[in-house]
C-alpha positions, 0 to 999 in steps of 0.5 A: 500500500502506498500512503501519501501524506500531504500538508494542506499547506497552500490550499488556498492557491488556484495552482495547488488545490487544482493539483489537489483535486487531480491527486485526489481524482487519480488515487480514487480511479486507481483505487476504484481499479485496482482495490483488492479485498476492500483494500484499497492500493493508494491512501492518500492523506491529506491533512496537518500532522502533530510532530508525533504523528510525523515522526510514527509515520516516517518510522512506519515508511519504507520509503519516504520520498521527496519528490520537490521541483524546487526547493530549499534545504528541505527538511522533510528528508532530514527529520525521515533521516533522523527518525530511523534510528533502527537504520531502515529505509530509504529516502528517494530525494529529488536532485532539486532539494537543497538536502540532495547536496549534503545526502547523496547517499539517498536515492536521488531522483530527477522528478521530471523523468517518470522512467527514472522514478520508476527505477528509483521505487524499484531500487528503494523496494529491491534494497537489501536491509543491509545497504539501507542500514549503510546508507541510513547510517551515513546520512544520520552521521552527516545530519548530526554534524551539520546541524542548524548550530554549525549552519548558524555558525558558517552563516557568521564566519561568512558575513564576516569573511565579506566583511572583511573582503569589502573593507579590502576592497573599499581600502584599495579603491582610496 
């Protein structure tokens, strides 16, 4: 079963509730085609989660994919990463996710080649428990060391570090 779980976070633009009706639409065709035993094959949920609930499910996940077109840092693939601390699963992470930089041991994926994320799915399903556990183990090491106080830190040296540059290079202009 397939369990998508999305935050109604921008429902109220015409571009995403139009995607949400078509999400929707699609999951209750496959789900009317393809249910077996009154199970259907796609749950989608779309609702907000407490910390908690985000964290159960991502215990819970396999796989937990993070498919973005564009993106910032993207903590959703961090958080999976720091819950499976049983060094289970597998993220699928887009190359469009700032996080795809710092966890390239993550399957990563280009959202816009359908064949390709197939492909991804496969392998993330295929995978053997012990090189989730390898990969897993690799990102929760990367994500514990470059936590938000050494980011909040390499922000302050780099401020000054320009800093420091611009005086230079105001100095050398007199």
């Amino acid at each position: 079963m397939l369990i998508q779980v999305a935050a109604p976070t921008r429902a109220k633009l015409d571009a995403y509730s139009s995607l949400q009706a078509e999400a929707l639409k699609l999951s209750e065709e496959i789900n009317a085609k393809y249910a077996e035993f009154g199970c259907p094959p796609i749950r989608l949920v779309i609702r907000h989660h407490n910390p908690f609930q985000v964290f159960e499910l991502f215990r819970a996940a396999d796989i937990c994919v993070v498919s973005s077109l564009h993106d910032g840092m993207n903590l959703v693939a961090k958080e999976f990463v720091a819950s499976r601390d049983d060094e289970a699963g597998v993220l699928v992470l887009s190359s469009f996710a700032g996080a795809s930089c710092e966890l390239p041991e993550a399957v990563i994926v280009n959202p816009y080649d359908a064949h390709g994320m197939a492909r991804a799915y496969d392998a993330a399903l295929r995978m053997p428990l012990a090189e989730q556990a390898e990969r897993i183990h690799i990102m929760r090491d990367q994500i514990s060391q470059r936590n938000v106080y050494r980011w909040a830190a390499q922000m302050l040296l780099d401020a000054a570090w320009l800093r420091r540059r611009e005086g230079i290079l105001t100095a050398s202009r007199k």
